[in-house]
PDB file of N, CA, C and O in Angstrom:
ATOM      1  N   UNK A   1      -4.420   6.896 -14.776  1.00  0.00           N
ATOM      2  CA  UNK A   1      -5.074   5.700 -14.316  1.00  0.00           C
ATOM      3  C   UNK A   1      -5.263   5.798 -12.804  1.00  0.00           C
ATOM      4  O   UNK A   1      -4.144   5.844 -12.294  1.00  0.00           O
ATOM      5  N   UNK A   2      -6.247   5.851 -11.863  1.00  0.00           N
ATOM      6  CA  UNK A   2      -6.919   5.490 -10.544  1.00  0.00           C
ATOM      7  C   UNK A   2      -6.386   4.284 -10.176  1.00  0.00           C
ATOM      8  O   UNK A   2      -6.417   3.262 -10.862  1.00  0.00           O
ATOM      9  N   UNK A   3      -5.917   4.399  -9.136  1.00  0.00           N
ATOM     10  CA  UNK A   3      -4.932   2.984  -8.569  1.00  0.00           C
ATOM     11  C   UNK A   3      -5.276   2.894  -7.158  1.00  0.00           C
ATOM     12  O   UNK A   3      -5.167   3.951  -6.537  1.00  0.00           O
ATOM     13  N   UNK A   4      -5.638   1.947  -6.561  1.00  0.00           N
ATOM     14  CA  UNK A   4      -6.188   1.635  -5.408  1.00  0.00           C
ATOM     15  C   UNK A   4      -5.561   1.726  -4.085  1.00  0.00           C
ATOM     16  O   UNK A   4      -4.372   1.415  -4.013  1.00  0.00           O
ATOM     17  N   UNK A   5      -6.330   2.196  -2.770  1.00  0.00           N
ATOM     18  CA  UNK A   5      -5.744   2.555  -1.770  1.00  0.00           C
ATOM     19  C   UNK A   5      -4.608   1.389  -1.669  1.00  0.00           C
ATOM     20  O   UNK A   5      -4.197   0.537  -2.456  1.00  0.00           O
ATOM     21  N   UNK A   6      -4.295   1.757  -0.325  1.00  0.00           N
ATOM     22  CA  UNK A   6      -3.399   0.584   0.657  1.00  0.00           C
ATOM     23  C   UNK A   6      -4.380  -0.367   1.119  1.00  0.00           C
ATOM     24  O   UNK A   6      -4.542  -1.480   0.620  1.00  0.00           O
ATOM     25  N   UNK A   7      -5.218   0.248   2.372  1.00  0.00           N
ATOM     26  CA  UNK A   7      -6.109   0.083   2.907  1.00  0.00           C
ATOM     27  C   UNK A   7      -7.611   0.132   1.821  1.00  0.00           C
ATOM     28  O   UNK A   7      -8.209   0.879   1.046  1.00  0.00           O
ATOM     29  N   UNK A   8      -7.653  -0.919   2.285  1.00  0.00           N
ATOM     30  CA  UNK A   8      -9.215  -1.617   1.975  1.00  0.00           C
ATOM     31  C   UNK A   8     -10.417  -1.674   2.458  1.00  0.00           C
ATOM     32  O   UNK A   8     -10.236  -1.836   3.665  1.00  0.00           O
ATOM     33  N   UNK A   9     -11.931  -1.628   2.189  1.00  0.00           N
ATOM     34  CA  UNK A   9     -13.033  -1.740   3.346  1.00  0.00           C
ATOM     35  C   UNK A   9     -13.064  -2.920   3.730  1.00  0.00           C
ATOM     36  O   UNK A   9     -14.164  -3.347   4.081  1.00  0.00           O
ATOM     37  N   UNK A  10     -11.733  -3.950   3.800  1.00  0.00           N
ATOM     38  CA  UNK A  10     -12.245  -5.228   4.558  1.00  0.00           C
ATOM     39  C   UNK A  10     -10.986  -5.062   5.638  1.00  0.00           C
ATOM     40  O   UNK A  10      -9.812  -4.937   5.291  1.00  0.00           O
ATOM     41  N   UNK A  11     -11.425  -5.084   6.918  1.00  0.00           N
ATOM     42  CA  UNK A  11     -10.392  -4.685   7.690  1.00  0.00           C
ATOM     43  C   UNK A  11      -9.595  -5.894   7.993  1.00  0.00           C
ATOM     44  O   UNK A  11      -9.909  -7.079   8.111  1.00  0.00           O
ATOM     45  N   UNK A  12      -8.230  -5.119   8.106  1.00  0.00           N
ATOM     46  CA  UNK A  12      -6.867  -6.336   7.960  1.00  0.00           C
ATOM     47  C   UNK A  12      -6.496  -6.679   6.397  1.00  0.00           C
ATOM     48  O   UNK A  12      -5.816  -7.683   6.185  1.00  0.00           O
ATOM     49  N   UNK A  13      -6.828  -6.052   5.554  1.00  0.00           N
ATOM     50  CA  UNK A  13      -6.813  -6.258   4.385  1.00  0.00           C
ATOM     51  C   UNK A  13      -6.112  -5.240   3.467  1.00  0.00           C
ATOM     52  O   UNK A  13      -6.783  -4.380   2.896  1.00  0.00           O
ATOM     53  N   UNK A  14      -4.993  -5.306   3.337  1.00  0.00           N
ATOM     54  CA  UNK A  14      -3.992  -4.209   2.732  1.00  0.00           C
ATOM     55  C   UNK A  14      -3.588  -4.632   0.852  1.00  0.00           C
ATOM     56  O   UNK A  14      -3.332  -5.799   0.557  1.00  0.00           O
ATOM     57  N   UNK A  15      -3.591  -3.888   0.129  1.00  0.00           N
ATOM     58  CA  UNK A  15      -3.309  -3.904  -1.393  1.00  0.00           C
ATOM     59  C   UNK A  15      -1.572  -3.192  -1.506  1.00  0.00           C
ATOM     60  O   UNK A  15      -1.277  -2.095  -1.033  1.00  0.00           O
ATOM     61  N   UNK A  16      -0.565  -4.140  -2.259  1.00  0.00           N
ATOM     62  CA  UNK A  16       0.812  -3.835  -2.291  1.00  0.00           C
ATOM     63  C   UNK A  16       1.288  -4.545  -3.635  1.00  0.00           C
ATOM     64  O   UNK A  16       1.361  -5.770  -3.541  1.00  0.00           O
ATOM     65  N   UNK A  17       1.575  -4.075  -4.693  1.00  0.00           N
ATOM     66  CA  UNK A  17       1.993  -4.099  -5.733  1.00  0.00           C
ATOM     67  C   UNK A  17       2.415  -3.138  -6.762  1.00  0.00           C
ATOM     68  O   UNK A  17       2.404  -1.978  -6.349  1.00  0.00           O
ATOM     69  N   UNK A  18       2.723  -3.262  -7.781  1.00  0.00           N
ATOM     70  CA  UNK A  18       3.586  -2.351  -8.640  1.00  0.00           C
ATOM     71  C   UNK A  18       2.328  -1.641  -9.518  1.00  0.00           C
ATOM     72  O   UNK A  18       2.452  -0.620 -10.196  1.00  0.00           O
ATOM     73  N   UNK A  19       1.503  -2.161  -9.402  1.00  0.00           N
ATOM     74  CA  UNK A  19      -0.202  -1.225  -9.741  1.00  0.00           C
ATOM     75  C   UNK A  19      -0.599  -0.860  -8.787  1.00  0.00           C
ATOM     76  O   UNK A  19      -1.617  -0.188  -8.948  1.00  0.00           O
ATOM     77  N   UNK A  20      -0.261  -0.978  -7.685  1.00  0.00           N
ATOM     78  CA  UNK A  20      -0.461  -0.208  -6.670  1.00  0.00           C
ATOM     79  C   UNK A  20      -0.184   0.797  -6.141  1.00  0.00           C
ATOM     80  O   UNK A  20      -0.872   1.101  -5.166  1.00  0.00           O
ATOM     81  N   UNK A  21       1.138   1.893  -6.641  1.00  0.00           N
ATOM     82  CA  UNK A  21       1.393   2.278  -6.357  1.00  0.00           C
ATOM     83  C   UNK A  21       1.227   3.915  -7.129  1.00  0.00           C
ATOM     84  O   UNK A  21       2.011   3.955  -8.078  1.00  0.00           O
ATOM     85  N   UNK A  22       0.528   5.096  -7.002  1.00  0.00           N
ATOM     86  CA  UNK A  22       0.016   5.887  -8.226  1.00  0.00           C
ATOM     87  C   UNK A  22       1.229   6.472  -8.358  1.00  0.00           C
ATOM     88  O   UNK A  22       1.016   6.810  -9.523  1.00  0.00           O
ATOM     89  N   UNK A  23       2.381   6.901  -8.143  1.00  0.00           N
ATOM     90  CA  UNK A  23       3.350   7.810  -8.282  1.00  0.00           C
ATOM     91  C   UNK A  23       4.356   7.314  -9.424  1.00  0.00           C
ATOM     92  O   UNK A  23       5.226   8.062  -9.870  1.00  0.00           O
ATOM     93  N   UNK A  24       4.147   5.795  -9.933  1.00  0.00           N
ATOM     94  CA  UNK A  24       5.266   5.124 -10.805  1.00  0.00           C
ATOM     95  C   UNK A  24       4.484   4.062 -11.541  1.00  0.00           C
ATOM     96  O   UNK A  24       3.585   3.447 -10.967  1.00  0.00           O
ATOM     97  N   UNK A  25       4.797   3.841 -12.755  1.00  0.00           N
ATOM     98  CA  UNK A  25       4.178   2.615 -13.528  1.00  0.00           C
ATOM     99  C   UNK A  25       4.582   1.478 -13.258  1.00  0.00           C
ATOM    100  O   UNK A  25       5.351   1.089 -12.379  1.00  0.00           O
ATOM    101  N   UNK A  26       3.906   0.823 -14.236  1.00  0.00           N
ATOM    102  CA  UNK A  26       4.037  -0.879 -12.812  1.00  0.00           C
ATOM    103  C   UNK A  26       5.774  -1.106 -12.938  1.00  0.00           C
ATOM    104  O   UNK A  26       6.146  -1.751 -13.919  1.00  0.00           O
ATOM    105  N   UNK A  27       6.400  -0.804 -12.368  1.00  0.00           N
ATOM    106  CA  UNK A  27       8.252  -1.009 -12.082  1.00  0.00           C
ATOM    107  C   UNK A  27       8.383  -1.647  -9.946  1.00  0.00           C
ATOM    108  O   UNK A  27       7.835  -1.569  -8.847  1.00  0.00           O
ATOM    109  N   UNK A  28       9.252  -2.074 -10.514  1.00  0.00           N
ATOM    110  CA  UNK A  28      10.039  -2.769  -8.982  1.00  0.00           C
ATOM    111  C   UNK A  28       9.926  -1.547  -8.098  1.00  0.00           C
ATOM    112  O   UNK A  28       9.700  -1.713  -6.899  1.00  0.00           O
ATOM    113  N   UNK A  29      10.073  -0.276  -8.624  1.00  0.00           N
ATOM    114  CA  UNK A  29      10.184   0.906  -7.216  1.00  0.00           C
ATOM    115  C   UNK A  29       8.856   0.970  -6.870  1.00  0.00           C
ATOM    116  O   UNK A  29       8.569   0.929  -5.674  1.00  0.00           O
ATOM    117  N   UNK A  30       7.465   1.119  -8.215  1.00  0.00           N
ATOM    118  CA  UNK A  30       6.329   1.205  -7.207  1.00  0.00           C
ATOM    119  C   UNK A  30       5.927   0.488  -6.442  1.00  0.00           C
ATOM    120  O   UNK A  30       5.334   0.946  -5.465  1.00  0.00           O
ATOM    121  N   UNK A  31       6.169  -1.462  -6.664  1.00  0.00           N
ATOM    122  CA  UNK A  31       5.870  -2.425  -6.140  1.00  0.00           C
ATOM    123  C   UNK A  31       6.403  -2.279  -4.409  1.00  0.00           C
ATOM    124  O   UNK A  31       5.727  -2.642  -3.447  1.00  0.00           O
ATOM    125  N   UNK A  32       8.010  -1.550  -4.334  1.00  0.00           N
ATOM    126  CA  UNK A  32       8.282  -1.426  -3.616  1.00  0.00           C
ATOM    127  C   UNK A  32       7.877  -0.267  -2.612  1.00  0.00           C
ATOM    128  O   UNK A  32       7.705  -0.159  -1.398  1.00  0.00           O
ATOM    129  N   UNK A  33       7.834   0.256  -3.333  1.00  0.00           N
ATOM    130  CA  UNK A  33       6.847   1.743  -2.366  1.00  0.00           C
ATOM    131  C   UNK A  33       5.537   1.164  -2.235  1.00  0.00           C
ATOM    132  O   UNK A  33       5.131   2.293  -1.960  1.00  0.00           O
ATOM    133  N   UNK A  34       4.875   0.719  -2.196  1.00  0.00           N
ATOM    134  CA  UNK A  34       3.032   0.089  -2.499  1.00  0.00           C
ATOM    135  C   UNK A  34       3.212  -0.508  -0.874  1.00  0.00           C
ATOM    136  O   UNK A  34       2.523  -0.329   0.130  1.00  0.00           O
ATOM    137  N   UNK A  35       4.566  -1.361  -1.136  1.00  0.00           N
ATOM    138  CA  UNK A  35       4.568  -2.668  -0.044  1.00  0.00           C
ATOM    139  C   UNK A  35       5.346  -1.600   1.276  1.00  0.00           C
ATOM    140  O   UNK A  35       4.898  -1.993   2.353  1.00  0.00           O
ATOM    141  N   UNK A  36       6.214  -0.565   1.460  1.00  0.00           N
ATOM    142  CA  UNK A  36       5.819   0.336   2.492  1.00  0.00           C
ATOM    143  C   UNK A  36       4.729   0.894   2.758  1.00  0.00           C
ATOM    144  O   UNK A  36       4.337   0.803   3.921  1.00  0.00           O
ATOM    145  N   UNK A  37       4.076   1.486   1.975  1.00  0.00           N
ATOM    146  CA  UNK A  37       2.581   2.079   2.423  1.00  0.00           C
ATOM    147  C   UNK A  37       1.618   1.098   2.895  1.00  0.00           C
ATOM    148  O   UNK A  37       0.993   1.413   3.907  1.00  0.00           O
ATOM    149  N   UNK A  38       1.358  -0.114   2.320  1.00  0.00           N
ATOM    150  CA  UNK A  38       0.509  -0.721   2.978  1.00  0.00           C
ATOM    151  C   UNK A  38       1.055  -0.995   4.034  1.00  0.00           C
ATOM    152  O   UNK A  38       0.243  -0.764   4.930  1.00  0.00           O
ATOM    153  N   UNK A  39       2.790  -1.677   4.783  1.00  0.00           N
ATOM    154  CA  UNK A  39       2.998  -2.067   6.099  1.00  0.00           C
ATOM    155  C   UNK A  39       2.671  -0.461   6.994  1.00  0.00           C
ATOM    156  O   UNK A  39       2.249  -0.652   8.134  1.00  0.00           O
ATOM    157  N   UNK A  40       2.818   0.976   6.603  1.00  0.00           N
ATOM    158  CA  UNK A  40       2.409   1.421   7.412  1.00  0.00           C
ATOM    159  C   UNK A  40       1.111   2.075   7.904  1.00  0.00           C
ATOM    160  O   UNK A  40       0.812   2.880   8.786  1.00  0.00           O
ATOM    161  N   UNK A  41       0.318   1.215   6.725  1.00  0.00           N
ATOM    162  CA  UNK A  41      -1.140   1.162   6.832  1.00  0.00           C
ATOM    163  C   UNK A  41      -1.479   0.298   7.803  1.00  0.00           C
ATOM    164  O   UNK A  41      -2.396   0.645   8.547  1.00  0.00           O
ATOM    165  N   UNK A  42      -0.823  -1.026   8.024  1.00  0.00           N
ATOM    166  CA  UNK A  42      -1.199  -2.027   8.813  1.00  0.00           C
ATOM    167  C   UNK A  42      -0.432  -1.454  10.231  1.00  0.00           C
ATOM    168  O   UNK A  42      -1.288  -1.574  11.107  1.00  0.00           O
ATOM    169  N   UNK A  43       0.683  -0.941  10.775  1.00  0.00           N
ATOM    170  CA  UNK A  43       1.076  -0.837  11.543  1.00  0.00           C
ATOM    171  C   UNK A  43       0.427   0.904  12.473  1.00  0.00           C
ATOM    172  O   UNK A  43       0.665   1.456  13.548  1.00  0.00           O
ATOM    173  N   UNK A  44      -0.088   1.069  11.764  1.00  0.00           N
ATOM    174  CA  UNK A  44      -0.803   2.422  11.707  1.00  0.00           C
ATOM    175  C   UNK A  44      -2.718   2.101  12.420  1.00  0.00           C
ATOM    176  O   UNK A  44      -3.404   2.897  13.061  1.00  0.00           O
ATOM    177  N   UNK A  45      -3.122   0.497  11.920  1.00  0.00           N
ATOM    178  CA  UNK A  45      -4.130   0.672  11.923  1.00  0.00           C
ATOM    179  C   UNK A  45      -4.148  -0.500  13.611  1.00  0.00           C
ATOM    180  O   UNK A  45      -5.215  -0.694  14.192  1.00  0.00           O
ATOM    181  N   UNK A  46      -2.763  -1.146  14.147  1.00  0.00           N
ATOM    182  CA  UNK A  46      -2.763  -1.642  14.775  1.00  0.00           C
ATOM    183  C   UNK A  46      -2.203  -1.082  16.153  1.00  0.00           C
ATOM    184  O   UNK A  46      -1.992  -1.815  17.120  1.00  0.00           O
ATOM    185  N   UNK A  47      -1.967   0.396  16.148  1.00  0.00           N
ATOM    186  CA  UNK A  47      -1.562   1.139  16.774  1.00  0.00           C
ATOM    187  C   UNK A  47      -0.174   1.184  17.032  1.00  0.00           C
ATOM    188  O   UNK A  47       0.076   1.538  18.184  1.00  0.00           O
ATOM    189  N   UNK A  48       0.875   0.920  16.278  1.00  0.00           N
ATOM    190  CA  UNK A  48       2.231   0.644  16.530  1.00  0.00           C
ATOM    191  C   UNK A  48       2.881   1.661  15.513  1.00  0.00           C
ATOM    192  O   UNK A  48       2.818   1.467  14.299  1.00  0.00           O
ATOM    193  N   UNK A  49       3.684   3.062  16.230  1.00  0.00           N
ATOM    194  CA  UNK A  49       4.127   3.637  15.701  1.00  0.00           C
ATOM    195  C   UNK A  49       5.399   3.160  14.812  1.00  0.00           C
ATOM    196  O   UNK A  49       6.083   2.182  15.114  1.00  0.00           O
ATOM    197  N   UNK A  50       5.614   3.942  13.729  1.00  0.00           N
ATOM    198  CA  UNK A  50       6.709   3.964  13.027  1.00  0.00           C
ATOM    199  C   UNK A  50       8.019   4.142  12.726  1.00  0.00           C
ATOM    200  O   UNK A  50       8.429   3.903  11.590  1.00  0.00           O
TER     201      UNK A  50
END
């Protein structure tokens, strides 16, 4: 299944959930990995290292 970036074409606009995440089916770890990748999508796109 194709599961959607972090980052979105609407800027400021990040995707974080347990379908979000392609490495795990919808479970609490992908939800939780989804919701790191998008904060370091956002912190990434606001210039603030990690």
């Amino acid at each position: 299944m194709e599961r959607p970036a972090a980052r979105t074409a609407q800027r400021g606009i990040y995707l974080a959930g347990d379908w979000a995440h392609p490495d795990y089916p919808a479970t609490l770890e992908g939800a939780a990995r989804s919701g790191v990748a998008a904060a370091a999508a956002a912190l990434q796109d606001l210039g603030i290292e990690r």
